[in-house]
Biopython code that builds the backbone (N, CA, C, O; Angstrom):
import numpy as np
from Bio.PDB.StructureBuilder import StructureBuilder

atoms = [
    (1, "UNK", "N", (-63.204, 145.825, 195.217)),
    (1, "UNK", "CA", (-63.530, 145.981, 196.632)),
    (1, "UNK", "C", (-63.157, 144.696, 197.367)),
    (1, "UNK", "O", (-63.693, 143.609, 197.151)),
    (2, "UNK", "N", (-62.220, 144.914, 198.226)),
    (2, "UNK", "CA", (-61.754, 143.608, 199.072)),
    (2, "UNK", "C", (-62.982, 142.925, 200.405)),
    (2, "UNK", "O", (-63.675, 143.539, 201.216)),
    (3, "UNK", "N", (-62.815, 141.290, 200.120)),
    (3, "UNK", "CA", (-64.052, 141.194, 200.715)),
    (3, "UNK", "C", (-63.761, 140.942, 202.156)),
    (3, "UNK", "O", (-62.576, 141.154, 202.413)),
    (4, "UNK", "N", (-64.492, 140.544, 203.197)),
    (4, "UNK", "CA", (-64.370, 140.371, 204.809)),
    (4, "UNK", "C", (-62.908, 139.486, 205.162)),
    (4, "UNK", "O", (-61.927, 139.755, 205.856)),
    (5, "UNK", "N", (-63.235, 138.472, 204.441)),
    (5, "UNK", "CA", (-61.538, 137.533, 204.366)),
    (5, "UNK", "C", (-60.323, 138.404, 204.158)),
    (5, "UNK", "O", (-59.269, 138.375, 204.793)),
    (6, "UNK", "N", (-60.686, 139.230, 203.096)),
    (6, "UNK", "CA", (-59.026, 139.373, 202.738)),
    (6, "UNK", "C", (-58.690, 141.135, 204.287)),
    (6, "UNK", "O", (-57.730, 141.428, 205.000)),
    (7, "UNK", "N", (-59.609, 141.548, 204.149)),
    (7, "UNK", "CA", (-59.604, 142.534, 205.468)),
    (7, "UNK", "C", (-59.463, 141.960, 207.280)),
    (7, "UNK", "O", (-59.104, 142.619, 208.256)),
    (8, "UNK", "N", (-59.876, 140.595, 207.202)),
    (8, "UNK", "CA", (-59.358, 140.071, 208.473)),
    (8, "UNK", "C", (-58.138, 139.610, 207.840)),
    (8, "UNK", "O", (-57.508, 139.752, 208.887)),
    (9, "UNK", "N", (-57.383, 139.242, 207.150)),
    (9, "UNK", "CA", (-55.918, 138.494, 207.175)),
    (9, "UNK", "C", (-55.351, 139.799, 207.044)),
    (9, "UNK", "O", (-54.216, 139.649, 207.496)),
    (10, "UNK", "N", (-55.504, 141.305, 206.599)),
    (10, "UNK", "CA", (-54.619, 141.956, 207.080)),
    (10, "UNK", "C", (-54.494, 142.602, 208.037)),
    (10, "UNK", "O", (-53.474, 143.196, 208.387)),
    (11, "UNK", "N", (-55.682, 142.556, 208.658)),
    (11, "UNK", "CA", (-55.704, 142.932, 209.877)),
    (11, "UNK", "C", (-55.236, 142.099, 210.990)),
    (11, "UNK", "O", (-54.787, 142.660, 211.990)),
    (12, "UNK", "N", (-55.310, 140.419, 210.900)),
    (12, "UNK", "CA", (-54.301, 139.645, 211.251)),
    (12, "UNK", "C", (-52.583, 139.740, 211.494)),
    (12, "UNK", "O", (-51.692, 139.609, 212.333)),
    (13, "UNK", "N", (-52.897, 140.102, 209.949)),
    (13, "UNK", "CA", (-51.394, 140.127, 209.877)),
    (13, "UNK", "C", (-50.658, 141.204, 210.596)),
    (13, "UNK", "O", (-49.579, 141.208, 211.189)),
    (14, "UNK", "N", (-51.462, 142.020, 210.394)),
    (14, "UNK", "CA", (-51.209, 143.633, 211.373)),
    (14, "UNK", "C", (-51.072, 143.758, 212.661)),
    (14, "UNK", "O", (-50.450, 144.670, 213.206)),
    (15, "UNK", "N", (-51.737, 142.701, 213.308)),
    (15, "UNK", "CA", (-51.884, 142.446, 214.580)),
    (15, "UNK", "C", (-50.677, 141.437, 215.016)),
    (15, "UNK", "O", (-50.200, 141.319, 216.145)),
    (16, "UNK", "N", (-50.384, 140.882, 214.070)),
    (16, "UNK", "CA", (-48.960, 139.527, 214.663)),
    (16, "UNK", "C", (-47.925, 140.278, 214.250)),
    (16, "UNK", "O", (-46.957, 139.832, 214.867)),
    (17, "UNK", "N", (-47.337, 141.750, 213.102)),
    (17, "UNK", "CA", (-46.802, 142.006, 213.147)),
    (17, "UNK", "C", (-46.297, 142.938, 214.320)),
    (17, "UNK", "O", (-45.144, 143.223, 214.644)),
    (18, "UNK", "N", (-47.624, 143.361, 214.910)),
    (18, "UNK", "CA", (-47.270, 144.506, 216.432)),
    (18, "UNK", "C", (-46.699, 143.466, 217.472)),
    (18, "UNK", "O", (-45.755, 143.652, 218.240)),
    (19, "UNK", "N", (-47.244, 142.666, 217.375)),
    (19, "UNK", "CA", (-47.115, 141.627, 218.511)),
    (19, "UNK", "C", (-45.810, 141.049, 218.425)),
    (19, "UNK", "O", (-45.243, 140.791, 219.487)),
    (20, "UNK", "N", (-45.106, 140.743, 217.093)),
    (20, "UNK", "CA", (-43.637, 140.666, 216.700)),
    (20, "UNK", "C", (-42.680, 141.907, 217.138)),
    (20, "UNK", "O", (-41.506, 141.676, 217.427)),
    (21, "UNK", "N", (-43.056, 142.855, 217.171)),
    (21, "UNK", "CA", (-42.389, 144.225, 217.130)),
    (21, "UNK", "C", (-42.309, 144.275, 218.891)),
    (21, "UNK", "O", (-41.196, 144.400, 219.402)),
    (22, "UNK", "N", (-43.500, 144.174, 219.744)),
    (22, "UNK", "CA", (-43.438, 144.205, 220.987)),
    (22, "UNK", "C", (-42.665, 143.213, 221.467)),
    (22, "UNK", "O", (-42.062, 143.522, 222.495)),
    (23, "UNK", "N", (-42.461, 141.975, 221.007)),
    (23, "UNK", "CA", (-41.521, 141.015, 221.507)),
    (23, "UNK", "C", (-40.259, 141.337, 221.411)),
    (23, "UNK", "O", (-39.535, 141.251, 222.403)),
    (24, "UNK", "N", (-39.747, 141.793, 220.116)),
    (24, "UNK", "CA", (-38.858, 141.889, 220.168)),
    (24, "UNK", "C", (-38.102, 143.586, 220.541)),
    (24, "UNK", "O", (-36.989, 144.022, 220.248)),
    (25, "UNK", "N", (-39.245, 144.224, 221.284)),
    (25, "UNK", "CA", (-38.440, 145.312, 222.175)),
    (25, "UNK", "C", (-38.571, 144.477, 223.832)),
    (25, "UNK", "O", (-37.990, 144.959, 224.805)),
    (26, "UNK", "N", (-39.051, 143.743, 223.893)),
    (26, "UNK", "CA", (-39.183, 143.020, 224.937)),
    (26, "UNK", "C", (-37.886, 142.827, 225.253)),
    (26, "UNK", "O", (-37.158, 143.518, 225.966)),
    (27, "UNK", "N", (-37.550, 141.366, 224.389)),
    (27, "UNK", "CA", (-36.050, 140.902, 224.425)),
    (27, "UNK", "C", (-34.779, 141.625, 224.101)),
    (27, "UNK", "O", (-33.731, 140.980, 224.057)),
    (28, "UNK", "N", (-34.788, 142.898, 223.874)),
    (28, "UNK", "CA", (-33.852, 143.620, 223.363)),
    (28, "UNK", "C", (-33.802, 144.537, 224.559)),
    (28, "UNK", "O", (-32.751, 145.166, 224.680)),
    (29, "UNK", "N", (-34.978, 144.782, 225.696)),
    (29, "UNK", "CA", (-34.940, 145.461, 226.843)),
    (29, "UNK", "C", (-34.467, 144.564, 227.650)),
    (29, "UNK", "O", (-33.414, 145.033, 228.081)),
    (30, "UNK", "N", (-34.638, 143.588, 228.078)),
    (30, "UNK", "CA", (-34.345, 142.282, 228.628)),
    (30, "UNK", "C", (-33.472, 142.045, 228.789)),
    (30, "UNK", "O", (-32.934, 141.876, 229.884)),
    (31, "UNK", "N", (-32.855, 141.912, 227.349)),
    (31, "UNK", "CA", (-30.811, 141.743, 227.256)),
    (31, "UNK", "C", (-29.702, 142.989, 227.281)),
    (31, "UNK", "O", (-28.497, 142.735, 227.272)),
    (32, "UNK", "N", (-30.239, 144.448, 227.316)),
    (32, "UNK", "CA", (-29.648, 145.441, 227.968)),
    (32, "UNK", "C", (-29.880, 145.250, 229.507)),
    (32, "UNK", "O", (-28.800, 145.242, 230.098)),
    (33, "UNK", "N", (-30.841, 145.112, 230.244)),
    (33, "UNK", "CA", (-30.808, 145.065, 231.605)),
    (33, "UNK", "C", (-29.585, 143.964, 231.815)),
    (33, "UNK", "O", (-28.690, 144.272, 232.602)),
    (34, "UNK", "N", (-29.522, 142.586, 231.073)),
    (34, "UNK", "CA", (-28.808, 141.945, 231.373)),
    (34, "UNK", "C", (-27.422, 141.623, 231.117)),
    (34, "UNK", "O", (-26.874, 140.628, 231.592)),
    (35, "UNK", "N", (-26.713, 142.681, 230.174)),
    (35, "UNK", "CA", (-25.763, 142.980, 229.639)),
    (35, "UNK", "C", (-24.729, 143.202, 230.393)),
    (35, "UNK", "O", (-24.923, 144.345, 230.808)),
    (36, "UNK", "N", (-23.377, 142.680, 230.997)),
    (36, "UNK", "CA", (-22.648, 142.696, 231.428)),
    (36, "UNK", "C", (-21.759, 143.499, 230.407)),
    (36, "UNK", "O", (-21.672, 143.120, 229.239)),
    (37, "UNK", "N", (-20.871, 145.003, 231.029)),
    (37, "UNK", "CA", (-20.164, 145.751, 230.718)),
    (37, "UNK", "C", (-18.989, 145.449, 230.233)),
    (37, "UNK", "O", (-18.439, 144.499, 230.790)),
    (38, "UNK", "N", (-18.584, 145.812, 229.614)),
    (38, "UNK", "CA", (-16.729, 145.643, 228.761)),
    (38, "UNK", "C", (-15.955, 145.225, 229.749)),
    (38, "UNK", "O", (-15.430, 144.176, 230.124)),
    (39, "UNK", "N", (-16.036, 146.433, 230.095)),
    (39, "UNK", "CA", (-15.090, 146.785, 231.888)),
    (39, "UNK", "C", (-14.609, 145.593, 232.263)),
    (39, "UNK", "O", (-13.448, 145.191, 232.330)),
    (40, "UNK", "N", (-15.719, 145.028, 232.521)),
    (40, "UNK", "CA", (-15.993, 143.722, 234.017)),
    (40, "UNK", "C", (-15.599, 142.588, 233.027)),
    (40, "UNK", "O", (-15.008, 141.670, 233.595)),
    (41, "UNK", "N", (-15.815, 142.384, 231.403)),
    (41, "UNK", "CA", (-15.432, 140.912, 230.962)),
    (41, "UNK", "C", (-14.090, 141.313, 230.332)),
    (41, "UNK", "O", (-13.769, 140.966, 229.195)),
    (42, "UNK", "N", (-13.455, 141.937, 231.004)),
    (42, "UNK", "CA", (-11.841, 142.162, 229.666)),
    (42, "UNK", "C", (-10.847, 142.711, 230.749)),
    (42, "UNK", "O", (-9.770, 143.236, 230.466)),
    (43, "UNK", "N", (-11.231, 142.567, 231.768)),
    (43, "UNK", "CA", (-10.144, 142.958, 233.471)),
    (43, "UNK", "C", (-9.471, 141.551, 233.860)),
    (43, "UNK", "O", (-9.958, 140.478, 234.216)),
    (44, "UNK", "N", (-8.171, 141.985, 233.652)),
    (44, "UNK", "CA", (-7.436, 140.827, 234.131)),
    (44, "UNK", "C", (-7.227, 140.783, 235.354)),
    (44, "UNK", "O", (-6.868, 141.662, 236.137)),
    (45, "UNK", "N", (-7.549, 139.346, 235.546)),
    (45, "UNK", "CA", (-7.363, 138.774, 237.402)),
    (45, "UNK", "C", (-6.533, 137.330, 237.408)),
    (45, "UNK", "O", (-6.792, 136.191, 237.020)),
    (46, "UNK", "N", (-5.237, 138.068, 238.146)),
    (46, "UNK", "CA", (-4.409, 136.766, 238.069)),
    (46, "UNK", "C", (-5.079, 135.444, 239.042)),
    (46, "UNK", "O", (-5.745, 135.334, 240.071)),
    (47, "UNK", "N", (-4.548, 134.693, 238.182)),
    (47, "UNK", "CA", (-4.796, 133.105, 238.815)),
    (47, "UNK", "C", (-3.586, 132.888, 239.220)),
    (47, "UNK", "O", (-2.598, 132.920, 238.488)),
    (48, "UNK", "N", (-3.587, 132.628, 240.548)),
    (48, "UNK", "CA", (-2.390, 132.146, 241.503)),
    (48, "UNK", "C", (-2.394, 130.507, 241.442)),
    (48, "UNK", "O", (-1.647, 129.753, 242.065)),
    (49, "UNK", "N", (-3.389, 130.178, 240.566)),
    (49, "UNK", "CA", (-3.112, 128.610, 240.429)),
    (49, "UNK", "C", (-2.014, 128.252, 239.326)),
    (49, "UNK", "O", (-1.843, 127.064, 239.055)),
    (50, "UNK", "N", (-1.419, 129.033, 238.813)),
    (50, "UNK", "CA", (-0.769, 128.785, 237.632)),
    (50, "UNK", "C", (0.776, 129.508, 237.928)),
    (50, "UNK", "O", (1.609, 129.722, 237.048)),
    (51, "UNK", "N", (0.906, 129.763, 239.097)),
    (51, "UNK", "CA", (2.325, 130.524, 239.602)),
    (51, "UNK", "C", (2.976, 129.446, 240.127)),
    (51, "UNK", "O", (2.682, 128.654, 241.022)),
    (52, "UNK", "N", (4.101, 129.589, 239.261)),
    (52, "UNK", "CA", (5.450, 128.211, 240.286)),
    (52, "UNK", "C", (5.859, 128.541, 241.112)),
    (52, "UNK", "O", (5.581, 129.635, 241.604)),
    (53, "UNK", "N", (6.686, 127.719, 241.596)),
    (53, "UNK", "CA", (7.944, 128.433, 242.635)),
    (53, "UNK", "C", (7.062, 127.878, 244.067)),
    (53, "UNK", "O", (7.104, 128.433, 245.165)),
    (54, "UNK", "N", (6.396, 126.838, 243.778)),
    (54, "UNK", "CA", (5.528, 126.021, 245.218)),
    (54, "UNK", "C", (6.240, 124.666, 245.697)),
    (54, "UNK", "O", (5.774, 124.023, 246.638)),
]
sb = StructureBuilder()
sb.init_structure("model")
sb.init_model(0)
sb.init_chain("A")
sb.init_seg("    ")
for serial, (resi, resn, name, xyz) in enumerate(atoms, 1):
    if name == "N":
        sb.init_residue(resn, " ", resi, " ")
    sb.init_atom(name, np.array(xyz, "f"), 0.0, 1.0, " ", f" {name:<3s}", serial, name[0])
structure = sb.get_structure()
């Protein structure tokens, strides 16, 4: 029979693992909102700073 100690550390542990799990849908919601599309980073835009003939 497990005594009061070993039933609070897993219930501890149970509790920092939710709390791990919520963080990291946190930051994983976080960095889709902030996710800049293919599209927009792989579209070429000429630089007229690099054209001769000036």
């Amino acid at each position: 029979m497990p005594n009061s100690d070993d039933e609070l550390l897993t219930r501890g542990e149970r509790l920092d693992a939710a709390e791990r799990e919520e963080a990291r849908r946190r930051l994983l919601a976080q960095a889709e909102a902030e996710r800049i599309p293919v599209d927009e980073t792989t579209r070429a835009v000429p630089d007229r700073r690099w054209r001769g003939g000036r």
